[in-house]
N, C-alpha and C positions, 0 to 999 in steps of 0.2 A: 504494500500500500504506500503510494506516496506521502509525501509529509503535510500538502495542503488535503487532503484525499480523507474525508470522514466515512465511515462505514455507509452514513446516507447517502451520500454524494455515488457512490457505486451501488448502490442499488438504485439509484435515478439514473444511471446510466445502462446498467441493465434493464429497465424499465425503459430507456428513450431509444435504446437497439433491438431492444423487440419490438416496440410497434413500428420502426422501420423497417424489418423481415416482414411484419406482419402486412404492411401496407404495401413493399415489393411483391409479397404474394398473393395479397388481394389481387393486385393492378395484372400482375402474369397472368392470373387465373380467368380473370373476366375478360379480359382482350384475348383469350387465347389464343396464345401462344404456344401452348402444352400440343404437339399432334396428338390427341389421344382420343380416342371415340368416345369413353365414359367419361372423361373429363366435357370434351364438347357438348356432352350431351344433359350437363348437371351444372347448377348453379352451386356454386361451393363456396361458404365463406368461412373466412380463416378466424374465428372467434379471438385468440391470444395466443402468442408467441411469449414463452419463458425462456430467459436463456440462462446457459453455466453461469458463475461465478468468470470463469474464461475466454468467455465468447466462442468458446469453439464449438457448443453445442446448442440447437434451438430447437426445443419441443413447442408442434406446432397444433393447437387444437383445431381444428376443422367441423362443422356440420354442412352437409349436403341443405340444400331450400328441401323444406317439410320432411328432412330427414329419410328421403326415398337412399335407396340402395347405398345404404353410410358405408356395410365393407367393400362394398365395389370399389367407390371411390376412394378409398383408404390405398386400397390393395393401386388401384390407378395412379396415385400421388407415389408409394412408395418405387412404382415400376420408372415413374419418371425424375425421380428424388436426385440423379446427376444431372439432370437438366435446369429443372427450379434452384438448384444447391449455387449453379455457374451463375443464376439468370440473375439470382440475389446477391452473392457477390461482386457485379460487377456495378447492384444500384444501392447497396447499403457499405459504406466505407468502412472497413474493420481490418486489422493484420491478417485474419485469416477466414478463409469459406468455412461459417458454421456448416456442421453437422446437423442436417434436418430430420427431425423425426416427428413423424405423423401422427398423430392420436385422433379418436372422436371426440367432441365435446359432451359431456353430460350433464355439465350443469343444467341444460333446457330440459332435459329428462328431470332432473330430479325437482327443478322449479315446478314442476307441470306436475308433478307426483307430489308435493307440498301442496298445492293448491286444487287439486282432487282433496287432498285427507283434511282441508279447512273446508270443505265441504260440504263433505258427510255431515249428513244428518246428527249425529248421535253428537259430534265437535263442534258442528254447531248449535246444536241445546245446551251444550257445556258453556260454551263462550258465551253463551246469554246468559245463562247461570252468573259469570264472573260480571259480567257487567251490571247486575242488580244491586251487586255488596257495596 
C-alpha cells in the first residue's frame, strides 16, 4: 500500500474498475460484437463487476432480460471469455487483462422470493399484528 493510499481509497478504486469492466461489457454486449448466436440472440446485462484486491481478477455477475436460458448464456460468455477479456482490456486502463469470470446474478431471484414471503397471507396478518402495538 502506498503511503498516501488508505485502505478506502483502494476499495474506491476497486469499486471505480469494476464499473468500468462492467460498462466495457455492457457496451461489447449490446452492440455486439460477440459473433455468437446465443449471445445475439439474448439481451444480457452485466449486473456488477467485483474485482481482486489485484486487479487481475473480475467476477462478473450477469442476468439474461427475464432471465430466459441464464446457463446458455453463461456457458456463451464463458466460450467467448478471450475475446471480451482482449475487448476490455484495451477500453478499461489497468497493468494487466483481468481474469473474467462469469456468474449469474441472484440477487433478482432472491428479491423476488423476499417479496412472494411478504406476501403471504399468514406474514401479512403478522405484520398487521405488529402495526396495532
Amino acid at each position: 500500500m502506498r503511503n498516501n493510499e488508505s485502505p478506502e481509497g483502494r476499495s474506491v478504486r476497486l469499486l471505480r474498475v469494476g464499473e468500468q469492466v462492467r460498462h466495457a461489457l455492457s457496451e461489447i454486449l449490446m452492440r455486439g460484437d460477440v459473433h455468437d448466436e446465443v449471445l445475439a440472440s439474448h439481451f444480457v446485462s452485466v449486473t456488477e463487476v467485483r474485482m481482486s484486491p489485484d486487479l487481475r481478477h473480475a467476477t462478473v455477475f450477469v442476468k439474461p432480460l427475464l432471465g430466459a436460458d441464464e446457463a446458455e448464456v453463461i456457458a456463451a460468455l464463458k466460450r467467448n471469455v478471450r475475446y471480451l477479456r482482449g475487448e476490455v482490456s484495451k477500453r478499461v486502463n489497468t497493468k494487466y487483462a483481468a481474469m473474467l469470470k462469469f456468474l449469474p446474478d441472484e440477487s433478482f431471484d432472491e428479491g423476488t422470493h423476499i417479496d412472494r414471503l411478504l406476501r403471504d397471507p399468514k406474514v401479512a396478518r403478522d405484520l398487521a399484528g405488529d402495526e396495532e402495538e
